[in-house]
C-alpha positions as CSV (number, residue, x, y, z in Angstrom):
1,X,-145.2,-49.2,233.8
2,X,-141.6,-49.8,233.9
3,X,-138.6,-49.5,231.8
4,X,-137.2,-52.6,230.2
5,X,-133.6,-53.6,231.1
6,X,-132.6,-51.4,228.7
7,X,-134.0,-48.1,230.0
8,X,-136.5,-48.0,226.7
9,X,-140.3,-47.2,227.2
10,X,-142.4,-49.8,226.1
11,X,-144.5,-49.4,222.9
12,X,-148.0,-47.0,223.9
13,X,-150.1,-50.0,222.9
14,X,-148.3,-51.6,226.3
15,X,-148.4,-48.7,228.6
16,X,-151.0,-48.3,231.2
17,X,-153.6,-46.0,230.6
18,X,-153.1,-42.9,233.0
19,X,-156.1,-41.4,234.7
20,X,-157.7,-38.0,233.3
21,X,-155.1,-35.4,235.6
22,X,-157.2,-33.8,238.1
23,X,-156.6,-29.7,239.2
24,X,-153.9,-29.2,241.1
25,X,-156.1,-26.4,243.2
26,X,-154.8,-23.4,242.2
27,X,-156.5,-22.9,238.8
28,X,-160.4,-21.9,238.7
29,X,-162.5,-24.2,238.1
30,X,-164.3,-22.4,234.8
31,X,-161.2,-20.9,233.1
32,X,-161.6,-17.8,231.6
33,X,-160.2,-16.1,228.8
34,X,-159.5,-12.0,228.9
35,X,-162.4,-10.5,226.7
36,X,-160.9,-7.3,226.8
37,X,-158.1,-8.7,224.8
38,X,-159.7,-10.4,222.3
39,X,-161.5,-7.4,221.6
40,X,-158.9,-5.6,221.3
41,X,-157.6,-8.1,218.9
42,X,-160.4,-8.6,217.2
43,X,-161.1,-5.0,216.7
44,X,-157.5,-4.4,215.7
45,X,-157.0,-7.2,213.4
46,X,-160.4,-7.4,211.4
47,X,-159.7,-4.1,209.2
48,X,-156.2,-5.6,208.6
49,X,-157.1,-8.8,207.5
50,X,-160.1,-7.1,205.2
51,X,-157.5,-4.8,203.8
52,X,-154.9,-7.6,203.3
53,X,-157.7,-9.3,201.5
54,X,-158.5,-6.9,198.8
55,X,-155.5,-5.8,198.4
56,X,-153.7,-9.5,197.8
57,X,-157.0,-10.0,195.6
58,X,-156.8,-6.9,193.2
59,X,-153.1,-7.8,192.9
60,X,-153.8,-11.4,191.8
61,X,-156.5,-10.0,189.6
62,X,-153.8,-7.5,187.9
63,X,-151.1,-10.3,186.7
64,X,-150.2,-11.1,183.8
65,X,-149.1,-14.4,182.3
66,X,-145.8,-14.5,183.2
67,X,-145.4,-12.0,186.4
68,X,-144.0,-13.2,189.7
69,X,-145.5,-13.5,191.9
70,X,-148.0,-15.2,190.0
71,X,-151.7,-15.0,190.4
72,X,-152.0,-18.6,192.6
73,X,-150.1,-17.5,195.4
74,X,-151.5,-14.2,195.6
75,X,-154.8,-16.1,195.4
76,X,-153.9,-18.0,198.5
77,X,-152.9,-15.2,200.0
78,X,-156.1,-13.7,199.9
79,X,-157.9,-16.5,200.9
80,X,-155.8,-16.9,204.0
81,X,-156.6,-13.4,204.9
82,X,-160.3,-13.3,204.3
83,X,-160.1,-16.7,206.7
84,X,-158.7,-15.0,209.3
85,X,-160.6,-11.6,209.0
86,X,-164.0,-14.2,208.8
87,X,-162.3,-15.6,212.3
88,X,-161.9,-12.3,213.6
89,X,-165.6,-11.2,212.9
90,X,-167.0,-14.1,214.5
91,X,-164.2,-13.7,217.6
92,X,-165.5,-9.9,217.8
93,X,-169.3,-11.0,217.6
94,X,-168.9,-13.6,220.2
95,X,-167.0,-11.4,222.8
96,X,-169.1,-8.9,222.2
97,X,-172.3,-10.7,222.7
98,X,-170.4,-12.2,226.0
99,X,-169.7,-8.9,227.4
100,X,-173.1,-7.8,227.1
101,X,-174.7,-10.5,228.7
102,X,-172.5,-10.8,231.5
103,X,-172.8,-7.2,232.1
104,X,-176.7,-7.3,231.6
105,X,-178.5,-5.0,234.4
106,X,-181.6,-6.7,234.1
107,X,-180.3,-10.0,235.4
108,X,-179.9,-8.3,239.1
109,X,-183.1,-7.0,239.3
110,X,-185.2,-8.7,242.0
111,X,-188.8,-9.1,241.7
C-alpha cells in the first residue's frame, strides 16, 4: 500500500496483508541444523550448568541475614542454571537419539 502525502506508513490495521514469502531457491527445502554442534554444546555446557547450580545453591543456602549477595538472587541464580542445564539434557538426548537414527544400519538393509 502506499505512503500518504506525507511519506508516513499507514497504521498495520490498513496495510495489505503480504503473502507468506516463498524460497528464494537457494536454501534446502528441510533446513537443517549441525548436530555435531549441539552436541558439542550440549556436552560442554550440561556439567557447567550442573555445577553452576550447586554451587549458586549451597551459597544461597550458606547466607546469613544480612550478607550480600543475599540468598534471593543467589536463588535465582540457581534456578536459571538448573533451567538451562535441564535444556541442555534434553538438547543432548534429542541429538543424540537423532544421530542414531539417522545413522541406523538396519534401515538400508534390503529384504
Amino acid at each position: 500500500m502506499a505512503d500518504d502525502q506525507h511519506g508516513r506508513t499507514p497504521p498495520p490495521a490498513h496495510r495489505a496483508r503480504t503473502p507468506r514469502r516463498t524460497p528464494s531457491g537457494t536454501e534446502p527445502a528441510t533446513a537443517r541444523s549441525d548436530l555435531r554442534l549441539r552436541l558439542i554444546l550440549s556436552a560442554l555446557f550440561l556439567p557447567v550448568f550442573t555445577a553452576a547450580t550447586v554451587g549458586f545453591a549451597l551459597w544461597s543456602a550458606h547466607q546469613g541475614p544480612g550478607d550480600s549477595p543475599g540468598s534471593g538472587p543467589l536463588t535465582v541464580l540457581a534456578v536459571v542454571c538448573g533451567v538451562l542445564a535441564l535444556a541442555a539434557a534434553l538438547d543432548l538426548v534429542r541429538v543424540t537419539a537423532r544421530r542414531r537414527r539417522e545413522s541406523d544400519p538396519t534401515d538400508d538393509v534390503i529384504g
